[in-house]
C-alpha positions as a Python dict, from the first residue, in 0.01 Angstrom:
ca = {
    (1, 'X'): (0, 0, 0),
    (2, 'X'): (108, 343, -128),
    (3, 'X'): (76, 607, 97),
    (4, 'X'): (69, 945, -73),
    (5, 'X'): (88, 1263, 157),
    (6, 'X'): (-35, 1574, -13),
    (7, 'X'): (38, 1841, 204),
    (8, 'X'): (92, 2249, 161),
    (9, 'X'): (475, 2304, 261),
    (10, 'X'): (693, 2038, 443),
    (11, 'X'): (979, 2031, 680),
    (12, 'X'): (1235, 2210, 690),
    (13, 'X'): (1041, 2504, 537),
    (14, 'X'): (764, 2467, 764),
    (15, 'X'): (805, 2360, 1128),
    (16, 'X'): (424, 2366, 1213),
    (17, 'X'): (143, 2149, 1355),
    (18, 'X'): (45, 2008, 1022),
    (19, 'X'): (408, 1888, 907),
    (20, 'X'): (434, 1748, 1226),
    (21, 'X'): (155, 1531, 1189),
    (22, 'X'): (247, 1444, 832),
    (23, 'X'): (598, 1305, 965),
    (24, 'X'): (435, 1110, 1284),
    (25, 'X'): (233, 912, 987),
    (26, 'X'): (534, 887, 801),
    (27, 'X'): (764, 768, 1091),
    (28, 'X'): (498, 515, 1222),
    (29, 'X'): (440, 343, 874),
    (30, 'X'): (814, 313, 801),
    (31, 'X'): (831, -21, 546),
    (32, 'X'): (540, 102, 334),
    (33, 'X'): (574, 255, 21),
    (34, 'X'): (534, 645, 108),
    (35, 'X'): (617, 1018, -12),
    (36, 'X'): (541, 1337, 45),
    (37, 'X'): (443, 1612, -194),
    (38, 'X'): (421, 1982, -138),
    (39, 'X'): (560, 2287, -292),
    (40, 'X'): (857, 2506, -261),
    (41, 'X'): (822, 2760, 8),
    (42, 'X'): (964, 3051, -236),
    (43, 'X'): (794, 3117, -540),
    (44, 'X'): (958, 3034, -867),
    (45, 'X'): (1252, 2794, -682),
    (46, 'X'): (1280, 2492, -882),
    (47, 'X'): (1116, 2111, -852),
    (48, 'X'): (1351, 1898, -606),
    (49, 'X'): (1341, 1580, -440),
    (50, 'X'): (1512, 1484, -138),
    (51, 'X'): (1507, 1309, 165),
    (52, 'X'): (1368, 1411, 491),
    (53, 'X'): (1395, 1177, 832),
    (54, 'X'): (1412, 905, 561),
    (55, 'X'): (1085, 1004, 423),
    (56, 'X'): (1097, 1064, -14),
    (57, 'X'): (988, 1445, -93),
    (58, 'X'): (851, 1552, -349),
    (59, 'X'): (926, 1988, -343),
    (60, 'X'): (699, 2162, -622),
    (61, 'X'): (766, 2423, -826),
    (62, 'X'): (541, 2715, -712),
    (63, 'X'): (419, 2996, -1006),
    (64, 'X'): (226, 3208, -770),
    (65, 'X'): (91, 3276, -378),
    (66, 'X'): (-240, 3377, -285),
    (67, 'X'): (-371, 3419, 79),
    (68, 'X'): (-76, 3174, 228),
    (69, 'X'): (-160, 2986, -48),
    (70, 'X'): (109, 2853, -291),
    (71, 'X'): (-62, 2784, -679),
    (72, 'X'): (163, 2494, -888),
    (73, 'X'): (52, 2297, -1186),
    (74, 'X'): (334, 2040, -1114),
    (75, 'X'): (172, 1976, -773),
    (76, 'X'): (-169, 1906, -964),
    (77, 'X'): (-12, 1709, -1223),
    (78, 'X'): (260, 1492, -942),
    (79, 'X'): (-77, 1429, -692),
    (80, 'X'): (-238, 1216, -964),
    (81, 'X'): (108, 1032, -1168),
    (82, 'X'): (294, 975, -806),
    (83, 'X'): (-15, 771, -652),
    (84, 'X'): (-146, 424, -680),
    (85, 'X'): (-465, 253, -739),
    (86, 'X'): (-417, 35, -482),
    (87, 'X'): (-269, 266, -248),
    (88, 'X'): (-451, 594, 5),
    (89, 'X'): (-418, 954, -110),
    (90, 'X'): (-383, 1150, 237),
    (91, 'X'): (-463, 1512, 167),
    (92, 'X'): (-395, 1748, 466),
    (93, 'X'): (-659, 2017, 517),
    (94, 'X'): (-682, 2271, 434),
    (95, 'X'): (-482, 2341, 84),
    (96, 'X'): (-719, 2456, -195),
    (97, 'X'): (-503, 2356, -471),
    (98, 'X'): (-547, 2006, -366),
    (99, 'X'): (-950, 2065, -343),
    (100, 'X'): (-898, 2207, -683),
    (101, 'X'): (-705, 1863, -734),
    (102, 'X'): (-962, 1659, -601),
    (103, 'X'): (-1258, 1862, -825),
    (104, 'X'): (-1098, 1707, -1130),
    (105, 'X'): (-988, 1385, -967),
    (106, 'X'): (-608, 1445, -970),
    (107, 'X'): (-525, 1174, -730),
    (108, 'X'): (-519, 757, -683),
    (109, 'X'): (-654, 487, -475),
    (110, 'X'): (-838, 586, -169),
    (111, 'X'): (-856, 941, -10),
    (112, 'X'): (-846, 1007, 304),
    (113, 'X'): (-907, 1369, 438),
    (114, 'X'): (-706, 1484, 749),
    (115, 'X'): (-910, 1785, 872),
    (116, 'X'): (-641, 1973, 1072),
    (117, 'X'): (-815, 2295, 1120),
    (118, 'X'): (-1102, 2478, 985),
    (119, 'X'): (-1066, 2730, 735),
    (120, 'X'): (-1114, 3045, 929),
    (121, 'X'): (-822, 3231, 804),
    (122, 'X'): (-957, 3245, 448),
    (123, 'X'): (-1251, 3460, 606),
    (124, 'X'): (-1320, 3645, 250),
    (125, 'X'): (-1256, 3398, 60),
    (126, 'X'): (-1456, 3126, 221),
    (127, 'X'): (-1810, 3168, 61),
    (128, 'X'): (-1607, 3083, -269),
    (129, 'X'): (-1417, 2809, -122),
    (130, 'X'): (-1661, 2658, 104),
    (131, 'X'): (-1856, 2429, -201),
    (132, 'X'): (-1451, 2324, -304),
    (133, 'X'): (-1432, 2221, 85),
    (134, 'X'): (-1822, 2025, 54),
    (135, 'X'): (-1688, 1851, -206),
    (136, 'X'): (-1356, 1726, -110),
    (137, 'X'): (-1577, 1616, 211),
    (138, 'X'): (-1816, 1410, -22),
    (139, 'X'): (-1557, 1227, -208),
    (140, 'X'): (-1317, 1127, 103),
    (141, 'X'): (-1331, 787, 164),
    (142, 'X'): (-1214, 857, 541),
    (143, 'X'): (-1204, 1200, 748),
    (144, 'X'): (-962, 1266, 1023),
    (145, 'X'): (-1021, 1441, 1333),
    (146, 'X'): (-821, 1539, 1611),
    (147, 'X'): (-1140, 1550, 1872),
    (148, 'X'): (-1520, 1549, 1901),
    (149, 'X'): (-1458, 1976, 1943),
    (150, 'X'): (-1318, 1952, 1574),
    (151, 'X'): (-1655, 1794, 1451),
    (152, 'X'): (-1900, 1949, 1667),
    (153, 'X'): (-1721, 2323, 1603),
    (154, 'X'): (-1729, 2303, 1223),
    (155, 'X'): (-2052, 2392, 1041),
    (156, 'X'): (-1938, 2115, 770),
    (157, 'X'): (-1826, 1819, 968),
    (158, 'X'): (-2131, 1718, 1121),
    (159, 'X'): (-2255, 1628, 799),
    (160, 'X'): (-1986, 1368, 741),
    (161, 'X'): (-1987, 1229, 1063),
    (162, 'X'): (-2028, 821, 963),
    (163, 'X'): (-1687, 921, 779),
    (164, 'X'): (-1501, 1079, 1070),
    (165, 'X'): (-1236, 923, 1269),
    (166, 'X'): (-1100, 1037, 1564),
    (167, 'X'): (-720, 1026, 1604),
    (168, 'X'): (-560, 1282, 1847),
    (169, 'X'): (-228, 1392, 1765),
    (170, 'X'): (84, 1305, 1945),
    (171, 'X'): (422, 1374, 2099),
    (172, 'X'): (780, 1173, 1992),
    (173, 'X'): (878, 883, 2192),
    (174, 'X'): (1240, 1113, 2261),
    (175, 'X'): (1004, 1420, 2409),
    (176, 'X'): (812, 1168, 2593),
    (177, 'X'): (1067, 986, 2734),
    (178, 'X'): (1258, 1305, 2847),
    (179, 'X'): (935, 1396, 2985),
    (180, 'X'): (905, 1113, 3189),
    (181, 'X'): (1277, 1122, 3318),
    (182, 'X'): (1196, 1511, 3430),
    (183, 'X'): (882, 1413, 3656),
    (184, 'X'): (1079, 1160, 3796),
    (185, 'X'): (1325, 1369, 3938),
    (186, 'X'): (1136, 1698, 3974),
    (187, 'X'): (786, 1643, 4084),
    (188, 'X'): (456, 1786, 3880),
    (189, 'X'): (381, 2119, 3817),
    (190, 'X'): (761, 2320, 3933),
    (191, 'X'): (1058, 2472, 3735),
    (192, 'X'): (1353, 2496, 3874),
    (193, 'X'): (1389, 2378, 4254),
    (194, 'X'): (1441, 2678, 4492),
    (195, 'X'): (1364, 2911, 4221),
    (196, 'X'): (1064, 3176, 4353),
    (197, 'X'): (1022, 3343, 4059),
    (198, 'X'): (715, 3184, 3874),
    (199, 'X'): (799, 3153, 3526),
    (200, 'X'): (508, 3102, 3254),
    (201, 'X'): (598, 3020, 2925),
    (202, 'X'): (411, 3053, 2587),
    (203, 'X'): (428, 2814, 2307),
    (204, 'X'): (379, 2807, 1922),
    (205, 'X'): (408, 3037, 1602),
    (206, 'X'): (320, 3447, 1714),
    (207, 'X'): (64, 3453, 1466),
    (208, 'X'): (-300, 3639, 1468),
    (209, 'X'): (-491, 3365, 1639),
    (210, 'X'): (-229, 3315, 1910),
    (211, 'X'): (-376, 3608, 2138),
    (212, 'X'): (-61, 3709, 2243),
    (213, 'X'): (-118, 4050, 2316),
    (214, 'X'): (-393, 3972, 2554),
    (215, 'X'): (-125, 3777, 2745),
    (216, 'X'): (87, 4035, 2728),
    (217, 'X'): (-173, 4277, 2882),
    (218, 'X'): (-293, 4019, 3100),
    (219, 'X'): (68, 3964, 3257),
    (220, 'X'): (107, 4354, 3319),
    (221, 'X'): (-123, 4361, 3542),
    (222, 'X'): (4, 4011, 3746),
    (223, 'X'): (332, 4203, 3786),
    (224, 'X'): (146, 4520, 3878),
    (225, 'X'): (-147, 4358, 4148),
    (226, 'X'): (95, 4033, 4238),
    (227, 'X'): (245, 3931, 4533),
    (228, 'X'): (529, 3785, 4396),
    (229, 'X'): (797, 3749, 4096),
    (230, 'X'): (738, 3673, 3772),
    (231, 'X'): (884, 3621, 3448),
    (232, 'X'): (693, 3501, 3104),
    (233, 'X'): (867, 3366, 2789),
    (234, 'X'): (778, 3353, 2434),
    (235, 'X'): (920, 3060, 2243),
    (236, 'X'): (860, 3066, 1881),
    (237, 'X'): (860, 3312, 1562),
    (238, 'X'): (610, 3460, 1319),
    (239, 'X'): (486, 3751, 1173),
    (240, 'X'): (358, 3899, 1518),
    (241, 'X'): (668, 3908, 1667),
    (242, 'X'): (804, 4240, 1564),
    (243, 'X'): (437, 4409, 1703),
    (244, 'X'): (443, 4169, 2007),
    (245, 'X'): (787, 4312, 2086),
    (246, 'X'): (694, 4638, 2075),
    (247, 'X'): (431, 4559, 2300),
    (248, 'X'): (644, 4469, 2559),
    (249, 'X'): (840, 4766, 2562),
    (250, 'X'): (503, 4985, 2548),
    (251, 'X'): (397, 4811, 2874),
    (252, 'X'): (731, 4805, 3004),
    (253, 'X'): (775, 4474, 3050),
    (254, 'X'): (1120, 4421, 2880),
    (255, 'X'): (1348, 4298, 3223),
    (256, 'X'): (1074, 4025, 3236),
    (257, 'X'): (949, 3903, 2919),
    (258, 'X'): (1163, 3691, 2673),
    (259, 'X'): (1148, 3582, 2303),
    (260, 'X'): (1322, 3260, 2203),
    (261, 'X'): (1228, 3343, 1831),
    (262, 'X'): (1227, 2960, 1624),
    (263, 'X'): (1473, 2745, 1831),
    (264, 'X'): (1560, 2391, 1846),
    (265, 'X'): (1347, 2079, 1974),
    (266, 'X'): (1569, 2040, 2251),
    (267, 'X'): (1615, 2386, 2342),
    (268, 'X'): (1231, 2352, 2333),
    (269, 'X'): (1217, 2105, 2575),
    (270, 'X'): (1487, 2278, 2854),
    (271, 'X'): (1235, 2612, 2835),
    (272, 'X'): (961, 2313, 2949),
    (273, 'X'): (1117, 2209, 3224),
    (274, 'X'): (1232, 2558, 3317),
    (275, 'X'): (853, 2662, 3331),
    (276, 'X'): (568, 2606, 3586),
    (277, 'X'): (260, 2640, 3329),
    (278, 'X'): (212, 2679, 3004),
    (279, 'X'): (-70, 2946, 2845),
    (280, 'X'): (-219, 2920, 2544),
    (281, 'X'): (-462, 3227, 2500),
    (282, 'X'): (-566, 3156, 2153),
    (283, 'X'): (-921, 3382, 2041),
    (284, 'X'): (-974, 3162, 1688),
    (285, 'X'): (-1165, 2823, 1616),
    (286, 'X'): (-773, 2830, 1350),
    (287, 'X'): (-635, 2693, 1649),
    (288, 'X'): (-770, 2354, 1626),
    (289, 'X'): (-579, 2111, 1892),
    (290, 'X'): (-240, 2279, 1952),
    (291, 'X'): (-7, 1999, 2037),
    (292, 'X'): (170, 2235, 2214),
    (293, 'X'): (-41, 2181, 2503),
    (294, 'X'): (98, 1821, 2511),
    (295, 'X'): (437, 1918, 2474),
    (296, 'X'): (364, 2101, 2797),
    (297, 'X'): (130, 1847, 2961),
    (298, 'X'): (435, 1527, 2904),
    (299, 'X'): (639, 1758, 3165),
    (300, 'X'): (398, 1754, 3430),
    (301, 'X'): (312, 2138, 3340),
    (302, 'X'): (-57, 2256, 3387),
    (303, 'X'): (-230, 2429, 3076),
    (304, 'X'): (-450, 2747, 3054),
    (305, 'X'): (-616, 2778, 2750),
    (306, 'X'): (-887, 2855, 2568),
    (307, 'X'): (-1289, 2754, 2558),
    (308, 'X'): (-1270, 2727, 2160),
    (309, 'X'): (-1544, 2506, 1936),
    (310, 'X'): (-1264, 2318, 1839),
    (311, 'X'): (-1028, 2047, 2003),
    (312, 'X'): (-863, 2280, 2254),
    (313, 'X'): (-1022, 2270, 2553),
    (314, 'X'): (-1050, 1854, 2485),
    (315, 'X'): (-689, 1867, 2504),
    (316, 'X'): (-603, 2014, 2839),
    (317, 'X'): (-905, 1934, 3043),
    (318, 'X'): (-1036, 2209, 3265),
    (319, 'X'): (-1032, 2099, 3675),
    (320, 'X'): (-810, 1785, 3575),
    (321, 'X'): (-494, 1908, 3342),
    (322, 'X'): (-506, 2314, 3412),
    (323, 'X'): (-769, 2592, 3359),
    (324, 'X'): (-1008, 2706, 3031),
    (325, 'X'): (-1062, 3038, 3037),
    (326, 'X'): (-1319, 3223, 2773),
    (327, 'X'): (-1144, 3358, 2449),
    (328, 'X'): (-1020, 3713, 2474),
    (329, 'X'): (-1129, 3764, 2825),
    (330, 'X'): (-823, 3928, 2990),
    (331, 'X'): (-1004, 3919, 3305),
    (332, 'X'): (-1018, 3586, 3324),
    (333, 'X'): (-724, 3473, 3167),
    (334, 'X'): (-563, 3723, 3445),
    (335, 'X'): (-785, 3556, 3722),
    (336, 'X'): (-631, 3204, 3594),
    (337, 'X'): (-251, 3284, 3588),
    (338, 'X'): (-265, 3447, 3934),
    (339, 'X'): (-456, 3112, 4080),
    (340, 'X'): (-152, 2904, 3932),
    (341, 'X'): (86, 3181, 4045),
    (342, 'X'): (-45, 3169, 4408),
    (343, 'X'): (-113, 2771, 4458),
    (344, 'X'): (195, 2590, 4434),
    (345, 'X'): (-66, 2242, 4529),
    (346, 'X'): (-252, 2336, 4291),
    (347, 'X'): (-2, 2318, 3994),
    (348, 'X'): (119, 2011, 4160),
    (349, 'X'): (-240, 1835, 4119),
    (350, 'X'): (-290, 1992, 3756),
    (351, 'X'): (51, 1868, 3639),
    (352, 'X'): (53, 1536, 3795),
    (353, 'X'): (-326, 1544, 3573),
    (354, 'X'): (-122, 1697, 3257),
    (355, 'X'): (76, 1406, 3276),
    (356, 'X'): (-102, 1130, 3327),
    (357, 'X'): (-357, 1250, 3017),
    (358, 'X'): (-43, 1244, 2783),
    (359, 'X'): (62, 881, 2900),
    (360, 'X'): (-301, 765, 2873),
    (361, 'X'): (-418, 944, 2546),
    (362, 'X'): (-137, 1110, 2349),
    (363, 'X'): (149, 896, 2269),
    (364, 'X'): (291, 840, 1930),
    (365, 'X'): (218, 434, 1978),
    (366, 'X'): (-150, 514, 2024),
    (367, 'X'): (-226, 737, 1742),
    (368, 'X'): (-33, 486, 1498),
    (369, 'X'): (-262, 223, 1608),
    (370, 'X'): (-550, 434, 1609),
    (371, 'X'): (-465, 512, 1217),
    (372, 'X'): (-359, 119, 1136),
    (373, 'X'): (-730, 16, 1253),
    (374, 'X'): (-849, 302, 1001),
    (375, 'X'): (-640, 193, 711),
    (376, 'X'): (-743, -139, 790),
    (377, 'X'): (-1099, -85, 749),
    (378, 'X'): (-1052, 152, 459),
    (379, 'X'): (-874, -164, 274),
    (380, 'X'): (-1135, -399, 345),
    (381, 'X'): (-1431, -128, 176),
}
């Protein structure tokens, strides 16, 4: 069996959610016949193939891009000639060239759909898109979810639900396993032993959905109306870090706020462990599971985030792994970070919570299994 990954931009070029997921499929099914195809990430650079974590590439030339959206005939033409009859198409939502693909029946074998997130960002664009989207929906043989919030939040999905399967994402057997050693040694819910200063740590790209300036404004007043130290760290780039920056110095928060900018896996993992909890103030149904929050949650760290119709608040559970605040409420995302900030038992019991969830429902070995059983039945239709 052929499996064919049709995806937007891959790794290096793109570090996010999606080509994450892409390479857990592609690292779990390693003995099947596989590639992945995207395009270039700059416009006009040449077709390549290469190698990535021993995962075939396919790198498209790109002619044009649209709303975050790269245009390539080769794509179009390589998503049909590079599949098999016999083999599963895997198309990564969203992408509209591949919807525009899957119109005119540019692909092989089965298709499966991997709904990642909804497509919120293409806000004036969407009434044109949306009947692409219903269509793609009709024709997938199998839809992928990350939670029940990803069906019940869309205005599509619910329609498709016989189709949908759920299959949460997951964290690397390396992060997990570090994540384990940590707790073993340092308890649930602490950074750094004898440290006072309460540390809170953002993860994830600083783009619009993020809400990082209500964090921002949110931890001004925690260092003006707390009783203690602080400090809060940014790790991760985008296109809101220049204006996020500038934030900081408006509010005059620049001796305790930090940004990493990008930075490696395992310098990822040492900001973790230097943390106590992790926020994640996102204010758009774009953020659709944020495996971030796992990231966090394998360390024994609590999570606030963010009452979202999508798979958010399934993630971190509110009362068990951390606290789910209402999107853009600075009030109570304020109200949140100062309960962490004051009750060190408290952390203790949400991280010990965080952690557990991971072991029970997020591990790499668990969401490979949950997408063998799905192949499985997809081959015997």
């Amino acid at each position: 069996m052929k499996l064919t990954h049709l995806t937007k931009i891959y790794f290096p070029e793109n570090g996010g959610g999606i080509s994450q997921a892409v390479e857990t499929i592609a690292d779990g099914f390693r003995g099947e016949d596989q590639e992945v195809i995207c395009c270039q990430g700059v416009t006009g650079k040449e077709k390549s193939e290469d190698v990535y974590n021993g995962i075939p590439v396919l790198r498209c030339k790109q002619f044009l891009n649209v709303a975050s959206t790269p245009f390539s005939f080769q794509f179009l033409k390589e998503m049909k000639e590079r599949g098999e009859e016999d083999g599963v198409t895997i198309y990564n939502f969203p992408y509209p060239l591949c919807d525009i693909g899957i119109l005119f029946h540019r692909y092989k074998g089965k298709l499966i759909l991997w709904w990642h997130c909804d497509f919120v960002s293409y806000k004036k664009l969407a009434p044109f898109y949306r009947p692409f989207v219903k269509h793609s929906l009709k024709k997938a043989d199998m839809i992928l979810v990350s939670s029940d919030g990803t069906i019940d939040g869309s205005d599509l999905l619910p329609k498709f639900r016989e189709k949908c399967v759920k299959v949460p994402y997951s964290i690397s057997d390396e992060h997990l396993a570090e994540g384990q050693a940590y707790v073993q040694e340092n308890g649930f819910g602490r950074g750094k032993e004898g440290d006072e200063t309460i540390h809170i740590l953002f993860l994830g790209r600083l783009v619009w959905y993020k809400g990082g300036d209500i964090l921002l404004r949110a931890f001004r007043r925690l260092v003006d109306e707390g009783n203690g130290s602080y400090d809060l760290t940014f790790v991760g780039g985008g296109p809101k870090q220049d204006e996020l920056e500038a934030l900081t110095k408006e509010l005059g928060l620049e001796e305790c706020v930090r940004f990493t900018g990008m930075i490696s896996e395992e310098e990822k993992r040492e900001e973790i462990k230097k943390s106590d909890f992790l926020v994640l103030p996102s204010t758009s149904e774009a953020e659709s599971f944020a495996i971030v929050q796992i990231e966090a949650m394998a360390f024994g760290k609590p999570v606030i985030n963010t009452r979202l119709n999508s798979g958010v608040p399934y993630v971190s559970i509110d009362g068990e792994s951390g606290i789910t605040v209402t999107p853009r409420s600075e009030e109570e995302l304020l109200a949140a970070i100062k309960k962490l900030c004051e009750d060190e038992s408290l952390r203790e019991t949400y991280g010990r919570g965080a952690y557990e969830r991971v072991q029970k429902e997020y591990t790499r070995e668990r969401m490979i299994k949950r997408l063998r059983d799905g192949f499985e039945k997809l081959r015997g239709k």
